[in-house]
C-alpha positions in Angstrom: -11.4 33.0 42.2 -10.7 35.5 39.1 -13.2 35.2 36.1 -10.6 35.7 33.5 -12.2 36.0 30.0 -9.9 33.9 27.0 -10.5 34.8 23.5 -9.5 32.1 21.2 -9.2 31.9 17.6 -8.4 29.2 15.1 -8.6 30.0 11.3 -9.1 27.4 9.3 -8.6 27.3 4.8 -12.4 28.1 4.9 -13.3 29.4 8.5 -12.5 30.8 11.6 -13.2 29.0 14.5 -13.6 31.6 17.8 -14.9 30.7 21.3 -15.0 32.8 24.7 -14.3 31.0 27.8 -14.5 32.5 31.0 -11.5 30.7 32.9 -12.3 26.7 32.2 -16.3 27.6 30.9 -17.3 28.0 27.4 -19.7 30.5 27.2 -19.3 31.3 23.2 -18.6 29.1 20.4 -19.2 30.4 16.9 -17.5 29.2 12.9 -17.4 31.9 10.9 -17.9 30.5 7.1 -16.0 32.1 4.3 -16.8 31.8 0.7 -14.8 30.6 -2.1 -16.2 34.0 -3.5 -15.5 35.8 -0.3 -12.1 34.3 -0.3 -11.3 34.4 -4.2 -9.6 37.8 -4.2 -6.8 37.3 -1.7 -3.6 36.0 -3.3 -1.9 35.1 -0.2 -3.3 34.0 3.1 -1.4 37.3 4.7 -3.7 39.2 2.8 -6.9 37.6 4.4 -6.0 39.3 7.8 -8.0 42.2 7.5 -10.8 40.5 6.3 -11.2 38.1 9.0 -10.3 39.9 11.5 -13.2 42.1 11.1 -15.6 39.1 10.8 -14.5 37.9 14.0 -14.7 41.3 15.8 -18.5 41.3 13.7 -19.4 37.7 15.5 -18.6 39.1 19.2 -20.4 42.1 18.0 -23.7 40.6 17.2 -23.5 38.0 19.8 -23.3 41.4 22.2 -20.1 40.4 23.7 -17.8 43.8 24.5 -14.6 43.2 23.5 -12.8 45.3 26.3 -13.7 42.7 28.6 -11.5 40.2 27.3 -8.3 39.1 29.7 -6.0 37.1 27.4 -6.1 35.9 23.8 -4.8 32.9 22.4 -4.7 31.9 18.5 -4.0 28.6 17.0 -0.2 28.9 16.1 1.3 28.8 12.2 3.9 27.2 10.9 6.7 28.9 12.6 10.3 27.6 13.5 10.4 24.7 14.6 10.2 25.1 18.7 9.4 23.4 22.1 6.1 22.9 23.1 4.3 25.2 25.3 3.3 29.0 25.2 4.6 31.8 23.7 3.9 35.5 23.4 3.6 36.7 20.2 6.3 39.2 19.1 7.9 41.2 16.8 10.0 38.2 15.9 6.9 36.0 15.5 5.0 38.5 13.8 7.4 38.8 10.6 8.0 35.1 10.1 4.1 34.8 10.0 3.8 37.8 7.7 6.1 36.4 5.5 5.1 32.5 5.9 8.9 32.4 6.5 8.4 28.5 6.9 5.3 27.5 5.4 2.1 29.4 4.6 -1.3 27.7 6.1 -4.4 29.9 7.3 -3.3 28.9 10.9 0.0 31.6 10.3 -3.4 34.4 11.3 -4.0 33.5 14.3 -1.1 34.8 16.5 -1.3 37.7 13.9 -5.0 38.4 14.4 -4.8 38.0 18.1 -1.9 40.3 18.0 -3.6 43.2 16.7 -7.3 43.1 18.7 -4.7 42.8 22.1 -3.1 45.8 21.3 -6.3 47.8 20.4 -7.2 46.6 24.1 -4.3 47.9 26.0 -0.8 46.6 26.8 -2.3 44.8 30.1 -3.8 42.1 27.6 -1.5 40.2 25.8 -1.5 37.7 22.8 -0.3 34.0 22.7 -0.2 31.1 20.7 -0.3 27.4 21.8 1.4 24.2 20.3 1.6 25.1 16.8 1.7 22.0 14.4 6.0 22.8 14.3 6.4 21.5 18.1 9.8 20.1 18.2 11.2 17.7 21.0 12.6 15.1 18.8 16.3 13.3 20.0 18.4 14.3 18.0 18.6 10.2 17.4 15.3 10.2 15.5 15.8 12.6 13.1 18.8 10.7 11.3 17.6 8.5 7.9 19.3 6.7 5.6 20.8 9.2 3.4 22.3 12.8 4.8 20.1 14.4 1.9 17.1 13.8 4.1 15.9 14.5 7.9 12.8 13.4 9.8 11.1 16.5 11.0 8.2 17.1 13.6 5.3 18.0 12.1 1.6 16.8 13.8 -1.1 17.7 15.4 0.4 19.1 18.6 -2.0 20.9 20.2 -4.7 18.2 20.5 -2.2 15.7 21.0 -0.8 17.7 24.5 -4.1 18.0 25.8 -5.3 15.0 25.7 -2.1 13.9 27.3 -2.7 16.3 30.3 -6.3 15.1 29.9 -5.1 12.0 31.0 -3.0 12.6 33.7 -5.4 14.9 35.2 -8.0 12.0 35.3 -5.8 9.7 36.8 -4.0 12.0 39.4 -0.6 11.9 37.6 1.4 14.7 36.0 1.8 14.5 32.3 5.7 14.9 32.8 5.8 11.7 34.6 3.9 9.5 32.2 5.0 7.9 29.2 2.2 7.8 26.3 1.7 7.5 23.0 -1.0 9.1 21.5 -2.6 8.9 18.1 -4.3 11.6 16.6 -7.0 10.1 13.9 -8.2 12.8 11.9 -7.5 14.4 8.0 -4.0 13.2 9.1 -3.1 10.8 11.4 0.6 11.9 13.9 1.5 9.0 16.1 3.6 10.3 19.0 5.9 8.9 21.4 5.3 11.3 24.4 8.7 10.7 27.1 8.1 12.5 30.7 6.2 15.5 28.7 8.2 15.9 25.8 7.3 14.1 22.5 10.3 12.5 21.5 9.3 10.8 18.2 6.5 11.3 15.4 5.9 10.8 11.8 5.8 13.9 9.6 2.0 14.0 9.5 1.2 16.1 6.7 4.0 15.5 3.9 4.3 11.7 3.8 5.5 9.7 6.8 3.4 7.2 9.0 0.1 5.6 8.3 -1.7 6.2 5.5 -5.1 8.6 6.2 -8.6 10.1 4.7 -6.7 12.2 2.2 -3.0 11.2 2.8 -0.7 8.6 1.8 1.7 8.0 4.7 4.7 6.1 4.0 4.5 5.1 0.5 7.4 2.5 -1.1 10.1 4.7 -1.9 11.5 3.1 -5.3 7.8 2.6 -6.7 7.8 6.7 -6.1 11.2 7.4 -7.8 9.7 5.3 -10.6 5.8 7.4 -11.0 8.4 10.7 -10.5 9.5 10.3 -13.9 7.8 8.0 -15.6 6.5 11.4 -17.4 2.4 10.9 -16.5 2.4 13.2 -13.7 3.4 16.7 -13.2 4.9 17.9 -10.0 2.0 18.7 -8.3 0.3 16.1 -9.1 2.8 13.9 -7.4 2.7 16.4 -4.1 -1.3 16.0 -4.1 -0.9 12.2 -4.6 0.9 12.2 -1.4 -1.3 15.1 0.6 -4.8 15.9 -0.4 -5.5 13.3 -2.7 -4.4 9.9 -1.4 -5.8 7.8 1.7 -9.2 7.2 1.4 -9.5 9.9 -1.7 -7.7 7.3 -3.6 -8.9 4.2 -2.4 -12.5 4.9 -2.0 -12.9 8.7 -3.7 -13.8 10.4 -0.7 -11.8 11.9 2.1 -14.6 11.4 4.5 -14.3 9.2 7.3 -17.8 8.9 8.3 -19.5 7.8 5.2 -16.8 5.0 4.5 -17.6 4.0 8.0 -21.2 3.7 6.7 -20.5 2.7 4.2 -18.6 -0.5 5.7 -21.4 -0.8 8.2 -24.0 -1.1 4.6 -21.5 -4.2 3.2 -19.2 -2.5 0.9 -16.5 -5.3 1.1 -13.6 -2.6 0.1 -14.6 0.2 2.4 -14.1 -2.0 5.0 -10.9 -3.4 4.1 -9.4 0.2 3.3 -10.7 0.9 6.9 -9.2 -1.9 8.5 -5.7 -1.3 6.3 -5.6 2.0 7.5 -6.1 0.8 11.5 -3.9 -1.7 10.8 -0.9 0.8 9.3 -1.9 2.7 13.1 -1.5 -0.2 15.2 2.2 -1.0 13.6 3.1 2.5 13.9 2.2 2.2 17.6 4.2 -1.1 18.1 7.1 1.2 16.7 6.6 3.6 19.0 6.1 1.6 22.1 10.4 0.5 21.2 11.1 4.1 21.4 10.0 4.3 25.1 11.2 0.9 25.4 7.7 -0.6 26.3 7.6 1.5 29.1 4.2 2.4 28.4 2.0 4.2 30.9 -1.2 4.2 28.4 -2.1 4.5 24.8 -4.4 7.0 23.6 -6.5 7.2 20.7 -8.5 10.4 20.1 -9.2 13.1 16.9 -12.5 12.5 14.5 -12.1 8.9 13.7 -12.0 7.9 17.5 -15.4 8.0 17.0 -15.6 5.2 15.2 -15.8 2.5 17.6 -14.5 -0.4 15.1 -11.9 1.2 14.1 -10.4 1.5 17.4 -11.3 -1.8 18.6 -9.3 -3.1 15.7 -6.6 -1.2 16.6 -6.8 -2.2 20.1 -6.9 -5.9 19.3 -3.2 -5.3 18.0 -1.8 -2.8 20.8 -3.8 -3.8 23.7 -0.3 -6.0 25.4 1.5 -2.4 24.9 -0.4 -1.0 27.3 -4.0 0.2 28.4 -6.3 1.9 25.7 -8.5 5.2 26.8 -10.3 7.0 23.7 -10.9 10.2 23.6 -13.2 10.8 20.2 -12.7 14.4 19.0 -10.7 17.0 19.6 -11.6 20.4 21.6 -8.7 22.7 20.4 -10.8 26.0 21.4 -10.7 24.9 24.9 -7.0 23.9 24.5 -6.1 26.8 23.5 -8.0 28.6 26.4 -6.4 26.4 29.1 -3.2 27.2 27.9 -4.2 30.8 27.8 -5.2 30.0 31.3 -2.2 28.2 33.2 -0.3 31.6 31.8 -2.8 33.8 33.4 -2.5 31.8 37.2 0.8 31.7 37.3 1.1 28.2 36.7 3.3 28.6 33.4 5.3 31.1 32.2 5.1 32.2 28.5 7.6 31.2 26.4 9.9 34.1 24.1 10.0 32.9 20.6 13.3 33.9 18.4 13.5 33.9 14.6 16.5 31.7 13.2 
């Protein structure tokens, strides 16, 4: 069998995650830190490209890797147009609206730029990809119709984890992914619930801007004239009102941190409210995955809890409790998006997918 060697590469507000695998093995995990100081005088994420793409080319360096032996490399995709799942070659098209942050501008948008530029200093036999960026689209057209024509549910979660550990599944039980039907609940700084139909996720909450259960530092669905009424009552500002709903709700609110872990311990050491918020916040899961299981019309293959907080083995017993009759629960604590990213990078480099060809609007 081929040895190929993935590069992968997943920037974070305040790191960069890279990791070597060589085809399914991980031989090189490293996060590279950057300062608030370090960081301070970029204005625009764009303009950290430079910067961290020399510390990651610094990190193979000292770890004595050679960069010319590198077969493929796949970053964590930005906010781009919303698109299908899958793989996609970056490109000229690609490049710009990450450049620009034509859609949105998150620390992810360097990834497919960043791998872009160290594949091209390698040769035009290794190419450059991105993987399930957090803009996946497969929604019916059905699901994205509200109340009002003003407003339209979007797609916006955490696809990347939330396909792998979907194929994770199948592949342990013999199936293929496109012939289950799942939902799968990502528990982390924000929590997506998705209804996954034959391989395509068909339904999901808006993760990051205000839809769904409630999470460490968001505040999900929130009751829509009570908002109306904060909006301009005149006490908050603008962005206050967008960090009340992102950033600074959830847990932050509640309990004044956005850690999941210590209100866990704390719960476990008798504070009465930690708990409750916990068990509020399992319980807004479980009722988004009751909702869910009507969208695949409880044909329901298995439910799957996984992220961070899947480590927290109340917490998903008391979601199981109220799911359970849907259909079986398997956990999955944490997420591995360095090795999702180099299986994807993989299935392109055997032949067993091709790459997608991504298109600006």
């Amino acid at each position: 069998m081929k040895i190929h060697k993935i590069l992968t590469i997943n920037p974070g507000s305040t790191s960069t995650k890279i990791a070597v695998f060589e085809n399914a093995k991980n031989v090189f995990l490293k996060n590279i830190k950057h300062s608030s100081e370090e960081l301070e005088p970029f204005e625009t994420i764009s303009e950290q490209y430079q910067f961290r793409k020399e510390a990651i080319l610094k990190a193979l360096s000292d770890e004595g890797f050679d960069i010319n032996r590198v077969t493929c490399i796949v970053g964590r995709g930005g906010i781009v147009r919303p698109i299908p799942s899958g793989v996609y070659e970056v490109n000229e098209d690609m490049k710009k609206d990450l450049i620009i942050s034509a859609f949105g501008e998150h620390a992810s948008n360097l990834g497919g730029l960043i791998a872009d530029d160290i594949a091209h200093s390698l040769g035009p036999e290794v190419k450059a990809y991105i993987s399930d960026p957090v803009v996946v689209d497969e929604m019916e057209d059905i699901a994205r119709v509200t109340g009002h024509p003003n407003f339209t549910r979007i797609s916006l979660l955490h696809a990347l984890n939330q396909k792998a550990m979907a194929r994770k599944y199948a592949s342990i039980n013999n199936r293929n992914y496109e012939d289950l039907n799942l939902i799968v609940v990502h528990l982390g700084g924000g929590i997506s619930v998705g209804a996954h139909k034959k391989g395509r996720i068909v339904d999901v909450n808006n993760a990051l801007n205000g839809e769904g259960p409630f999470s460490p530092e968001r505040s999900g669905t929130l009751p829509c004239g009570q908002l109306v009424e904060l909006c301009f009552s005149g006490k908050y500002t603008k962005q206050d009102i967008k960090q009340m709903i992102k950033g600074k709700g959830g847990f932050a609110a509640h309990l004044g941190t956005n850690d999941a872990y210590e209100v866990e311990m704390r719960a476990k050491d008798g504070d009465e409210k930690a708990q409750f918020i916990s068990d509020a916040m399992a319980y807004q899961v479980a009722k988004n995955i009751g909702a869910y299981a009507t969208v695949l019309k409880g044909d329901v293959d298995a439910i799957i809890l996984t992220g961070g907080i899947a480590h927290n083995k109340q917490f998903c017993s008391f979601i199981a409790e109220m799911t359970e009759f849907i259909a079986p629960i398997k956990i999955y604590p944490g997420e591995d998006e360095m090795r999702a990213l180099a299986m994807n990078g993989l299935m392109v480099l055997q032949g067993e997918i091709e790459p997608r060809v991504y298109k600006s609007n």
